[in-house]
N, C-alpha and C positions, 0 to 999 in steps of 0.2 A: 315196174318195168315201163321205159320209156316207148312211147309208140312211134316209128321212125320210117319213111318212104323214099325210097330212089327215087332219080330223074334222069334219065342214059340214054340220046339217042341210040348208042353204041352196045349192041347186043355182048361181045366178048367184056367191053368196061360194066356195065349193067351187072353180069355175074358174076364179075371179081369182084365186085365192092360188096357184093349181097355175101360172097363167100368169108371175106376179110370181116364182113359185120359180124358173121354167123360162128365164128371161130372166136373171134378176138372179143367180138364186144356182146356177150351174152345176157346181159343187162338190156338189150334193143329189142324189141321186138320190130321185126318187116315186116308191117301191112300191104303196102303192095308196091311193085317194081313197075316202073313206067318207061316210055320209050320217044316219051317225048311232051313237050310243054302242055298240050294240048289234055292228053291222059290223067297229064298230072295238076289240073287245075281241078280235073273232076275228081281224082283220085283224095284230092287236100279235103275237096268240101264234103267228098264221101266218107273219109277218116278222121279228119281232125285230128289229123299227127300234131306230138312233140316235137321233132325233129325231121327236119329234109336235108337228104345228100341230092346236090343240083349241081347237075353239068350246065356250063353258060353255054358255051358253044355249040348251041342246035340248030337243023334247018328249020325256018317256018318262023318260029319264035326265039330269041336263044333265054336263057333264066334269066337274065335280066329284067326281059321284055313281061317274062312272065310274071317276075313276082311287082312289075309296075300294076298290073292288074287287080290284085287284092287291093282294096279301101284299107284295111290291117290286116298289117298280120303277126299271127299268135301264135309261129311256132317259129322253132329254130332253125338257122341255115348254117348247115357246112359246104361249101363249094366245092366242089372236085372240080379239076378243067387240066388239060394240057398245056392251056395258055398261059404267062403268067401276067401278060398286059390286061388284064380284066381285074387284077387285084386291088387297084384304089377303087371303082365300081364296086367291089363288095365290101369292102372296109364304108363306104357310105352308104348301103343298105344295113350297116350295122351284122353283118356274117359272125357266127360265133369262130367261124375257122376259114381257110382256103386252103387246100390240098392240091398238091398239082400228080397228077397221074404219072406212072402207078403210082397207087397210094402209099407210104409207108405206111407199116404198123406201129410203129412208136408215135409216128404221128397222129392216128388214125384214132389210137386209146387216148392219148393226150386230148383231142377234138373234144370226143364222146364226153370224158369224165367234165371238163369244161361245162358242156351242155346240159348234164346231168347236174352237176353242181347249184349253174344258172336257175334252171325246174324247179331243183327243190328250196332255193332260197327263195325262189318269187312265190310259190307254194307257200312257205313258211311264211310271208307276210303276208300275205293275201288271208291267209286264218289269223292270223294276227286283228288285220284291218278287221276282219270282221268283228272281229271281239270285241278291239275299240267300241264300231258301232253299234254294237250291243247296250254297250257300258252308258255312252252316251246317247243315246236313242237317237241315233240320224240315221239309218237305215230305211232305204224307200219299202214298199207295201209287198213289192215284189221279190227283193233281198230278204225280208224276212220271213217273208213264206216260204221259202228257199232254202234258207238255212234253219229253222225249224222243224224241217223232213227230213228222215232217211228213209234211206231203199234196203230193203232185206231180203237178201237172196237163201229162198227156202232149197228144197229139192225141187220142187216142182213149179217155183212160182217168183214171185217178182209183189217183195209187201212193201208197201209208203205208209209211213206211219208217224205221228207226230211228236217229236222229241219228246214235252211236255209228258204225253202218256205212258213213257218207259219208270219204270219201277227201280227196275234195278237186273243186270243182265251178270250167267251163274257161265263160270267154263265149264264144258263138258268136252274132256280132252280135246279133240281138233276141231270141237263143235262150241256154239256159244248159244244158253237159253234165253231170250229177251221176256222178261216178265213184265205184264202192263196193268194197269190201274182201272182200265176198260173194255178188256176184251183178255182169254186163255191165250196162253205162253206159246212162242214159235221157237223150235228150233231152227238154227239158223247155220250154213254151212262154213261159216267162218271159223275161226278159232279168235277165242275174245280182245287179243295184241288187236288184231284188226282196226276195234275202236277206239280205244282208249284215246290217241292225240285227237282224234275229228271231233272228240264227247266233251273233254276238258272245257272247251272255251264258254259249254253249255251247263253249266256248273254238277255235272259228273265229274265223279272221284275213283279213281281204283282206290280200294279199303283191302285189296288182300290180292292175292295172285290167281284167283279163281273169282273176285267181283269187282263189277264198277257197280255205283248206285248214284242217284239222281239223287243231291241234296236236298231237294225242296220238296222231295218225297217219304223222308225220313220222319216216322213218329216218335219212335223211341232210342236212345242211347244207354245200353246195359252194362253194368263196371263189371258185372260177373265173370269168372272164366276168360279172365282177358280184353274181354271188350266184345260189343254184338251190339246191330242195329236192329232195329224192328222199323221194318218199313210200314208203309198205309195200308198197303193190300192184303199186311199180315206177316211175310214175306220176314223170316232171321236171318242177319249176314255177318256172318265172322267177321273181324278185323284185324289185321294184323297187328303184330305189339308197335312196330318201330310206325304204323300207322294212323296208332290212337291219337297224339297230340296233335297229330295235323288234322283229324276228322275232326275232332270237340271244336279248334281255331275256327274251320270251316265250317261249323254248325253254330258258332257262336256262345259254345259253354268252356271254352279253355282258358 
């Protein structure tokens, strides 16, 4: 779910767009509705939205003026405005849309899905990039301590933990157990889909529809019964049939 912010002098426009968001585009979430440039600079650095709907045309400031302000910026613009003479202005801030008031809704989803698109394709290379520099070790000191932690959200708590020490992680229906190599097992309030693409580039493997496991924690590989790992910490993992030949590949006995 993309995180998304109004910009509306205009208290009547400000609730129509929030309404037409909240109907149509339920993939958005609205962190917070603003009333004007000033709001909404505070409101960008308080949120760190995906995506902003900005009115140009404000007193004080109009969106123009405001997003000269950011040194970069990292999120999306869709324009809404009455006006339509401000549209080569936003075709050279690079706007992923410009909508002129009211909104339609055909256009409105067309904008979104655009933006949404955009997110997750810069998403998908962004873990890409990462992976390269992985592969090829140019990663600064900071990037990689970065990308060597995750965050696990327990019931009650907030765990950082470092990739390297994961075992191998078990689903428990909507829940997922993270088992580690130096320290007792967390359940964790996710359901195990959660990790799978963020773990891959980290040479985790889903091996069955109920485990991923950390390759380079693997002890043993067992031809019994189908196939089964035995991990370092002791720790047996089914594998699935149509599984096998890619786990031995990626363990180096295939």
């Amino acid at each position: 779910m993309l995180k998304a912010l109004i910009i509306d002098d205009e208290p009547e426009s400000l609730q129509a767009v929030s309404n037409q968001i909240k109907t149509f585009c339920p993939q958005l979430q609205i962190v917070a509705s603003c009333d004007g440039a000033a709001s909404g600079i505070e409101a960008i650095n308080l949120h760190q939205p995906d995506l902003i709907f900005l009115d140009i045309e404000m007193p004080g400031m109009t969106g123009l003026e405001m997003l000269r302000t950011f040194s970069e910026i990292k999120f999306g613009i869709i324009f809404i405005t009455a006006y339509n003479k401000y549209a080569m202005d936003a075709i050279k801030l690079s706007a992923l849309d410009y909508l002129l008031k009211p909104l339609d809704t055909v256009e409105l989803m067309n904008a979104v899905k655009k933006a949404e698109e955009k997110f997750f394709r810069e998403k998908t290379m962004k873990r890409f990039q990462v992976m390269l520099d992985l592969m090829e070790g140019r990663e600064s000191t900071e990037k990689k301590k970065q990308s060597h932690t995750i965050a696990l959200p327990t019931l009650d708590a907030i765990i950082y933990v470092q990739l390297d020490d994961i075992v191998n992680i078990e689903a428990q229906q909507n829940y997922c157990k993270f088992h580690f190599s130096n320290r007792p097992s967390i359940l964790i309030s996710k359901n195990i889909g959660t990790y799978e693409d963020s773990l891959v580039p980290f040479n985790f493997m889903r091996v069955h529809r109920s485990h991923i496991v950390n390759l380079s924690k693997v002890h043993e590989f067992r031809r019994t019964d189908g196939g089964a790992l035995v991990m370092k910490n002791g720790n047996a993992v089914d594998i699935s049939r149509n599984k096998k030949e890619e786990v031995l590949k990626r363990l180096g006995g295939g």
